[in-house]
C-alpha positions in Angstrom: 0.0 0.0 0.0 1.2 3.5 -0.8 0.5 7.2 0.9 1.0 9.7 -1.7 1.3 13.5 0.0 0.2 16.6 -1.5 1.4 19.7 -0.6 -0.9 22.7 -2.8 -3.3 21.7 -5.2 -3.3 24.9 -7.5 -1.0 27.0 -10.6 2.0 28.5 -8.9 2.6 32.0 -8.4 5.3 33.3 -10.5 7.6 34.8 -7.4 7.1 31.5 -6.5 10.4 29.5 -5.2 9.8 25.6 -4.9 7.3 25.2 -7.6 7.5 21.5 -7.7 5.0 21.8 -4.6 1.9 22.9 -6.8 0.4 20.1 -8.2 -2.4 22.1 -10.8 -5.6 21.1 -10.2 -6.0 19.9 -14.6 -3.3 17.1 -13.4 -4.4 16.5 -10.4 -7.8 15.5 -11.1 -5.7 12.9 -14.2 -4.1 11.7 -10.9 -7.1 10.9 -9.3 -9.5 9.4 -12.4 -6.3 7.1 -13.3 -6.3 5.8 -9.6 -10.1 5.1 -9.8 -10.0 3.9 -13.0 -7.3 1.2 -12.6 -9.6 -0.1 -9.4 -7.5 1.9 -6.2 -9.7 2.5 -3.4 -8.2 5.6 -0.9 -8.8 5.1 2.8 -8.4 6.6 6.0 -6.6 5.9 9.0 -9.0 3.7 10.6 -9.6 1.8 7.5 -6.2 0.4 6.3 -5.6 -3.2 5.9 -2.3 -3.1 3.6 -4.2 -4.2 0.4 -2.4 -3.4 -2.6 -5.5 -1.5 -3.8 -5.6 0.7 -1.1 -4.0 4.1 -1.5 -4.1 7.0 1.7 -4.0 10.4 0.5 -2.3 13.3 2.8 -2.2 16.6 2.3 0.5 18.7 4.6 0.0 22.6 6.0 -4.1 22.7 5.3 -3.8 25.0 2.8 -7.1 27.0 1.5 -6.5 25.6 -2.2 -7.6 22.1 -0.8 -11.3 23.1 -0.3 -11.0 25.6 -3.7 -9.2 23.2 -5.7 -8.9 19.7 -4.4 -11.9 18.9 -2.6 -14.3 18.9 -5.5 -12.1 16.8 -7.7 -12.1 14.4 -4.5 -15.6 14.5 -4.1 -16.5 14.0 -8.0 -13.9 10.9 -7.8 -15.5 9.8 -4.3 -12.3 9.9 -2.8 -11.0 10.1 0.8 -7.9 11.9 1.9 -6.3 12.9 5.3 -5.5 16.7 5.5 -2.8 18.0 8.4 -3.1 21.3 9.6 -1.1 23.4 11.5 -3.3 24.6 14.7 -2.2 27.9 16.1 -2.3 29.3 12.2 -5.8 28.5 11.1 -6.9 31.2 9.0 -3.5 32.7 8.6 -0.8 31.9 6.5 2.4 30.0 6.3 4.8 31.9 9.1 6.7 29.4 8.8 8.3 29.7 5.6 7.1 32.5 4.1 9.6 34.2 3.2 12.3 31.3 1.9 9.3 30.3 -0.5 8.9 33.8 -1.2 5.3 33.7 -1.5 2.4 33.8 1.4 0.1 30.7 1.1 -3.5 31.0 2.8 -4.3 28.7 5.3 -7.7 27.1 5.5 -10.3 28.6 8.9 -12.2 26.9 11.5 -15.2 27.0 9.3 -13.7 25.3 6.3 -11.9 22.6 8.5 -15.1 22.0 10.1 -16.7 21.4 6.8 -14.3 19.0 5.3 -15.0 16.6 9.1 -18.5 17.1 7.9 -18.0 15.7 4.0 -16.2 12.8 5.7 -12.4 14.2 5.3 -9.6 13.1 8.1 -8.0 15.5 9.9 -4.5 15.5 11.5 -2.5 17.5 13.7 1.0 19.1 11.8 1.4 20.6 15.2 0.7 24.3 16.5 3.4 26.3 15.1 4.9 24.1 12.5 8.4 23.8 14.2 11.4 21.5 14.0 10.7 19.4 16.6 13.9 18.1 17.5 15.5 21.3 17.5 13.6 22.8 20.4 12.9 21.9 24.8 11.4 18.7 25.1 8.7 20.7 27.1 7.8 22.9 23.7 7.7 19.9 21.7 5.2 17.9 24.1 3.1 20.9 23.9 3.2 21.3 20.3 2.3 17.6 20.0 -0.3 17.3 22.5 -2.0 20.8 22.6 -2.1 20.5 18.7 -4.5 17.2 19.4 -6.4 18.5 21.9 -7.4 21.8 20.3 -8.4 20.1 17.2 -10.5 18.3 19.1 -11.7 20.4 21.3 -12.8 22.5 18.0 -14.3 19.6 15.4 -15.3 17.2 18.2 -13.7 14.2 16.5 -11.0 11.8 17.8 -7.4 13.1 16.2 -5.9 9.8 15.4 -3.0 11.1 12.8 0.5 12.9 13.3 2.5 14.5 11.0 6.2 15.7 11.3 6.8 19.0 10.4 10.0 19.0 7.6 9.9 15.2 8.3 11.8 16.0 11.4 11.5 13.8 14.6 13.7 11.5 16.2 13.1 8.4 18.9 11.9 10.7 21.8 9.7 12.8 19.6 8.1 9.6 17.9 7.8 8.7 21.8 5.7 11.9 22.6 3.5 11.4 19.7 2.5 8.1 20.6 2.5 8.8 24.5 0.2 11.5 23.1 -2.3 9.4 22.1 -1.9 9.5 18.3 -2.6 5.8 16.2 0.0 6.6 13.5 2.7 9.3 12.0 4.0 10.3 8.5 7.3 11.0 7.7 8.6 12.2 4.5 10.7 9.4 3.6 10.2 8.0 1.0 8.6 4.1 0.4 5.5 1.9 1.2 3.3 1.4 4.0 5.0 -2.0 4.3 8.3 -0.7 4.3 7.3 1.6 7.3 9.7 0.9 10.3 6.7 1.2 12.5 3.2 2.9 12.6 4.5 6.0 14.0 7.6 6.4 11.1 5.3 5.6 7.9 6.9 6.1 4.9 5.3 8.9 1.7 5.9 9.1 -1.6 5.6 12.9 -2.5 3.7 14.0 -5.6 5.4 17.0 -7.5 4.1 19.2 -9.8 6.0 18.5 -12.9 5.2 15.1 -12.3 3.6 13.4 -15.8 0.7 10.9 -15.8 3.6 8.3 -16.3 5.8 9.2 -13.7 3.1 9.7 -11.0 1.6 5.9 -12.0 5.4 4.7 -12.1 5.9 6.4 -8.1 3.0 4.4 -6.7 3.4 1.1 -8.9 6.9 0.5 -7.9 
């Protein structure tokens, strides 16, 4: 089984630095009719069972161009997807790394979180701030892990069962704090199966780039 991860779903700006992280919604919606079409069924966290036909979709930072550009493709194609948002910067945009990606990217509200729970989309905690995890006090990381999950639910009065590792960064005492936390699983960014996952709590991502053709992206999740 593979977990593809999505960063934004929509045409770059042109000041734009990395845009290999745009996926435009024309290819994305080829991405999801070939999935459907050659019999792939996504799933959600609680739903896995490591069938080669299964396929998770993530998307990382909650960006507003899901519900714009992504959701309705997702919805035409009945398709599932887990979506990990960054808590303390609902509505905002990404502080985080604004300025080495020289271009501001609009986070998604309370309101439009709340209605992707309601059309049956996961949603998982990229923690409050969107640090590096292992590069700050233990105490700070706890809280980012654990206050991220209880705020979420707190506000969408769901169960938050899914992590996901800012930068991909975590090592054997943060991967302890997310599960101490009370999380079921956490994505990395390395690349590779479900299977060849070390554990539930370091799964492996392939990443979907925009300049990926229909090829290449069915070549990523065939291999």
């Amino acid at each position: 089984m593979k977990v593809l991860t999505y960063h934004n779903i929509d045409y770059p700006p042109e000041n734009a630095k990395l845009k290999s992280l745009y996926v435009n919604p024309n290819k994305f919606e080829s991405q999801i009719k070939l999935l459907k079409k050659l019999g792939f069924q996504t799933v959600l966290s609680d739903e896995i069972n490591k069938s080669k036909k299964n396929i998770i979709l993530t998307f990382d930072d909650g960006y507003r161009d899901f519900v714009r550009n992504a959701y309705p493709i997702l919805k035409k194609y009945n398709a599932k997807a887990i979506i990990f948002v960054v808590v303390g910067l609902t509505g905002k945009y990404n502080l985080w790394d604004w300025e080495k990606l020289n271009v501001k990217k609009p986070l998604m509200d309370w309101e439009e979180i709340k209605f992707l729970v309601s059309e049956g989309f996961e949603i998982g905690s990229h923690t409050i701030t969107h640090p590096y995890l292992t590069k700050i006090p233990e105490k700070t990381a706890k809280a980012e892990i654990e206050d991220s999950k209880k705020i979420l639910e707190d506000k969408l009065g769901v169960e938050i069962k899914t992590f996901c590792y800012p930068y991909g960064d975590y090592n054997e005492r943060i991967k302890d704090l997310v599960a101490d936390a009370g999380y079921k699983m956490a994505f990395t960014t390395q690349e590779g199966s479900y299977e060849e996952s070390k554990d539930i709590y370091q799964i492996k991502r392939i990443t979907v780039f925009g300049h990926y053709l229909l090829p290449q992206f069915l070549w990523k999740f065939l291999v």
